[in-house]
Each structure stands twice: as C-alpha cells, then as structure tokens.
C-alpha positions in Angstrom: -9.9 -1.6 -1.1 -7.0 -3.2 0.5 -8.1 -5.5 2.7 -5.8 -8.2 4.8 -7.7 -11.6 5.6 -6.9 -13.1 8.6 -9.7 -15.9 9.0 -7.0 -18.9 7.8 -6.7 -20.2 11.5 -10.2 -22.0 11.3 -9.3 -23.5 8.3 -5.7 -24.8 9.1 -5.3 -23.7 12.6 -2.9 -20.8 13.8 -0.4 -20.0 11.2 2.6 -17.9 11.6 1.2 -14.5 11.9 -1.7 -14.6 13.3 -0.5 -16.0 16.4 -1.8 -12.7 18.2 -4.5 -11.5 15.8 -5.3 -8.4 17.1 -1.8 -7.1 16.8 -2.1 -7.9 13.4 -4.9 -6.2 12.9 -3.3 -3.3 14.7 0.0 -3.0 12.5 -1.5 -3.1 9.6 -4.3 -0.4 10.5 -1.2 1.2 11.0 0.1 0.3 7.5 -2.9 1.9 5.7 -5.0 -0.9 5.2 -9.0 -0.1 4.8 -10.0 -3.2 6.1 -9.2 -6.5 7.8 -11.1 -9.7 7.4 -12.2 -12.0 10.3 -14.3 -14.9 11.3 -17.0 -13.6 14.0 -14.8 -15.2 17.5 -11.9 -12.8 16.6 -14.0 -9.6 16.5 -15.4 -10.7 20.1 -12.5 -11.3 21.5 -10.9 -7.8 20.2 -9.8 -5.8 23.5 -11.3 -2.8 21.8 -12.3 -1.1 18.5 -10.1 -0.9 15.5 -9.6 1.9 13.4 -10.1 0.1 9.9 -13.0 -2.0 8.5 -14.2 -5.4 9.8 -15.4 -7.2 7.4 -16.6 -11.0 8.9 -16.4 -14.2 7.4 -19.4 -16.1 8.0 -18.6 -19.3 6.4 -15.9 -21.9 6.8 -14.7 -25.8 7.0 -11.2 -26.9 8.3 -8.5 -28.8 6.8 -9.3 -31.7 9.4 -12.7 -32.6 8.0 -13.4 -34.9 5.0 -14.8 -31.8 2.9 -12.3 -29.2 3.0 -13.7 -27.6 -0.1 -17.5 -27.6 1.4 -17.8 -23.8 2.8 -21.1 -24.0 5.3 -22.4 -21.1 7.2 -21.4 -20.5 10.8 -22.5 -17.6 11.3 -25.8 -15.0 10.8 -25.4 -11.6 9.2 -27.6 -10.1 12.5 -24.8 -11.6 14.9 -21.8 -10.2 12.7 -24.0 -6.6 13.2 -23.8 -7.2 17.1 -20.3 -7.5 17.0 -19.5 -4.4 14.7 -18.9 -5.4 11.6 -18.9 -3.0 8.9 -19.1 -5.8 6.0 -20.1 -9.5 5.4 -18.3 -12.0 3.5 -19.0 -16.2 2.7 -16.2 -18.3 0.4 -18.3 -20.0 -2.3 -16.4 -22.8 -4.3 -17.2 -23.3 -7.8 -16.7 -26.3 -9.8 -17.2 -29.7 -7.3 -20.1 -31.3 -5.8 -20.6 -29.4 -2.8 -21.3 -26.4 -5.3 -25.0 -26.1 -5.2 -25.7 -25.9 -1.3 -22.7 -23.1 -1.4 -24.7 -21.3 -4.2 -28.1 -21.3 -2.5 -25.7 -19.7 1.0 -24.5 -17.3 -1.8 -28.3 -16.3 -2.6 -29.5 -15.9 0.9 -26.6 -14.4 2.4 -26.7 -11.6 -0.6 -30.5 -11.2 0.4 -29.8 -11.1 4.3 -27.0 -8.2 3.9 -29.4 -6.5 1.7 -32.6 -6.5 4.4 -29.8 -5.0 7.1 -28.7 -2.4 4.4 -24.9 -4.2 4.6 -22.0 -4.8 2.2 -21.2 -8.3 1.3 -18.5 -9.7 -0.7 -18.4 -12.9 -2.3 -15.3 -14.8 -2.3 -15.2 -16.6 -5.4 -12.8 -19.4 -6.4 -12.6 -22.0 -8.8 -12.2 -24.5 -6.9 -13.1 -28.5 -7.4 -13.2 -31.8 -9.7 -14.3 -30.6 -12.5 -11.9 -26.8 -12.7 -8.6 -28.0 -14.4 -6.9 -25.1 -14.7 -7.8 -22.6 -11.7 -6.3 -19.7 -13.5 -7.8 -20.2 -17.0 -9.3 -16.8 -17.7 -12.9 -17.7 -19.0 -13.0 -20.5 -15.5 -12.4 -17.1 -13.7 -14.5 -15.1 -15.7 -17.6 -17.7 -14.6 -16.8 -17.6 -11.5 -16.7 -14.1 -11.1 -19.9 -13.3 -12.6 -21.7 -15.7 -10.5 -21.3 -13.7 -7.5 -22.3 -10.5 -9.1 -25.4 -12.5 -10.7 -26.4 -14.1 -6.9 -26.0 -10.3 -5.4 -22.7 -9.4 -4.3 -22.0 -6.1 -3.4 -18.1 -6.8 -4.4 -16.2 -9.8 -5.7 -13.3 -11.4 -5.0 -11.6 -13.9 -7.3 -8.6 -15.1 -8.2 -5.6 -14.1 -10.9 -5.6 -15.5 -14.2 -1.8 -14.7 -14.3 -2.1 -12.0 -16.7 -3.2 -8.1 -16.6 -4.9 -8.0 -20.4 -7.0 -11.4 -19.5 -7.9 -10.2 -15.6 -9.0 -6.9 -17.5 -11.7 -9.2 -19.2 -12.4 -10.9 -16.1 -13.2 -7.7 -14.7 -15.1 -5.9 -17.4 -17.3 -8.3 -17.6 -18.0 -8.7 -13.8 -21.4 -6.4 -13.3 -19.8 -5.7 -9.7 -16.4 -4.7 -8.5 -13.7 -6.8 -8.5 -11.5 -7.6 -5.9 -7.9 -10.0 -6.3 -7.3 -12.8 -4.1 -3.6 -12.6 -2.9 -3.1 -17.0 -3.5 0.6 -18.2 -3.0 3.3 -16.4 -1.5 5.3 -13.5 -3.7 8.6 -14.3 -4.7 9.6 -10.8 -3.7 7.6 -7.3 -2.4 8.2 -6.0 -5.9 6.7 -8.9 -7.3 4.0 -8.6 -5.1 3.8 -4.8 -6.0 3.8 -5.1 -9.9 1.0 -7.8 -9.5 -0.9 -4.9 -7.5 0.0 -2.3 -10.0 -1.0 -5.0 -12.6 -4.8 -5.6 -11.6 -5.0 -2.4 -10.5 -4.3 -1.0 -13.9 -6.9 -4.0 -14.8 -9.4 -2.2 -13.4 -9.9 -4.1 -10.4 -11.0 -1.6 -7.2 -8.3 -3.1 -5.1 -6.7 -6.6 -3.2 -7.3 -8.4 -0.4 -3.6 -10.1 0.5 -3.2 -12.4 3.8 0.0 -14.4 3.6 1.5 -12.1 1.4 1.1 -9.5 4.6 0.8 -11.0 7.7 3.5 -13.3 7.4 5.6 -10.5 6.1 8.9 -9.5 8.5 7.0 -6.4 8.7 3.5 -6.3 7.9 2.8 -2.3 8.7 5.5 -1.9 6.2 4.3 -3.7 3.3 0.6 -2.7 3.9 2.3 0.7 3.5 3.9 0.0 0.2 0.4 -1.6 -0.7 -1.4 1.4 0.2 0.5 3.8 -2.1 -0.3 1.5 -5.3 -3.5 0.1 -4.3 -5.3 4.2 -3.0 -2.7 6.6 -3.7 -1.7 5.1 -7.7 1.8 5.1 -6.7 4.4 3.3 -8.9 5.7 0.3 -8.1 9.4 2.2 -7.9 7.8 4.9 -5.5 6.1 2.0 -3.3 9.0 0.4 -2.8 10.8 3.4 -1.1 8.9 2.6 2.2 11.8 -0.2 2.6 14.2 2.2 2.6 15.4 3.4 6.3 15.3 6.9 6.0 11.5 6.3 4.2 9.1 8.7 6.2 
C-alpha cells in the first residue's frame, strides 16, 4: 500500500500542495501510487475518474474549533459508495477525553463497511492528555491493536522511531499495518530508509502526505516510493529516479 492523504485542507485549510487537488491526485497516480486519500467533497468535485484507489475520509474537525483532537463523522459509508470510493477510512484519537464517542464511530463504521462488503482503515494515533510520549512503542502498540480489535480491515499508526520496536508494534497488530508519514523528512533518503525501515518491519506499506505532496516533485518521489514500498527496491536503487537520465 502506498497511499498519499490529501484530506489536511478540512483540517487546517488549503495547504501548499493541495492547492489543485486533483492534479495531485493525478501526478502521483502517475508516480505509482495505489491509492489516494480524500474527504468525500474532493471525490465529487473530481472532473473524472482516477486511475488509483480512493479511499474516503469520513471523519474530521478543523483546527478553528475548540476540539481539534475530537474526530466526528461527516460522512456515511453508503454516500462514499455513490461517489466511487474503493475504501473507507475514520481518524480515531486515543488517549483524551473525546476518546470514547471516537471508539463507538470506530465500532460502527467497521460494522457499516462490513454490511457493504468494503475495506476500512482505521487511522490510529496517540493522541491526547493522558499520551506523554506519542512514539513510546507499547502507547503505539495499544493503539494499534485497538483498531484491529474494533474491526479494521487495515491499520494505520504512527512510528515509534525505531524498526526492531515498530516490528513489535506490528506483530502484535492482528491486522495489517500501515505507517503514518508525521513530520516532514529531513531528506528523500531519509524519507526512503524510514520506508525501507518499516517495510522490513513488516508493515504492508505507508501512507505519506506532506512528505509527497509538498515535494518539488511529487510523481517523482511517489516513484522512488513505489520501488521500496511494491517493488523491494533498495534505498540506493530508489534514489536513482532523481537522477536526469532515470527512465
């Protein structure tokens, strides 16, 4: 799975690269990406179909509100269907008090995709008063196996900052996991050896959206994604998309 979110602009309005989604979408279809990610206005308003997955984000809260960090649904998995979309997806936050409503949206989302025979993935993050470290492996580990225990089809969570501990994370995770891309890379290798990193974890790909679409060339770094993420490139052979003679 390498899968590029693009549903930030809800959250914190229209951020540098997603100024013209759909030609985002576009360049890195053209990169090799297998899917994009969405909230359900930006599928409708697509001129026509793309040739990657859609998956839909059917939660969200903006950065305007008091409760940033309180994910409520604003969408239903029937209306994501209408529009075409090939997956479902709803941001649960783990650790603060809005926790237990997002936890019952888990449970009946995961129910609801399973009725219309659909893939869901859980986005899973640590994320509230009582996580202190976001990263600490066992945090993530919890976090992770509550999505798989509500339903999820797949999981996406966040790094613990190392390969051997996100290997735990993910063997213990009944459904496949998926890595949140988080800050900006300091470099595309970076980014890359992460990749290689959790891929070698065991996790069954990444879902990147700054990382990409805020990239000087987003088809070209999807590219160099694609060949660690589904062809099990090195990070050495990725990187030779940069060069200008690169195929």
């Amino acid at each position: 799975m390498l899968c590029i979110p693009m549903d930030h602009s809800l959250t914190i309005g229209p951020v540098a690269g997603l100024e013209d989604p759909e030609d985002t979408i576009n360049k890195v279809a053209r990169g090799g990406a297998t899917a994009f990610l969405a909230q359900k206005g930006i599928l409708k308003h697509l001129s026509k179909p793309v040739s990657i997955g859609s998956i839909v984000q059917m939660s969200a809260s903006t950065t305007l509100g008091m409760a940033p960090n309180r994910k409520i649904l604003i969408a239903t998995v029937a209306e994501c269907l209408r529009l075409g979309a090939d997956a479902i997806s709803i941001h649960v936050n783990i650790g603060g008090k809005e926790e237990p409503e997002m936890l019952q949206q888990l449970g009946m989302v995961s129910d609801e995709c399973d009725s219309h025979s659909v893939p869901f993935v859980a986005m899973m993050y640590p994320r509230g008063e009582n996580i202190k470290d976001p990263s600490d492996p066992e945090v993530v580990a919890h976090t992770a196996r509550i999505g798989a225990e509500a339903g999820a089809d797949i999981v996406k969570t966040v790094y613990t900052g190392n390969p051997e501990t996100f290997r735990e994370v993910v063997r213990r995770c009944p459904a496949p996991v998926v890595l949140a891309g988080g800050s900006k890379a300091d470099s595309d290798e970076a980014l890359l050896r992460m990749t290689e990193q959790v891929m070698k974890a065991g996790a069954m790909g990444v879902t990147y959206g700054r990382n990409v679409f805020q990239h000087n060339d987003p088809m070209l770094i999807t590219r160099a994604l694609k060949r660690v993420v589904v062809d099990k490139a090195s990070v050495e052979e990725a990187m030779e998309v940069f060069k200008p003679d690169a195929p």
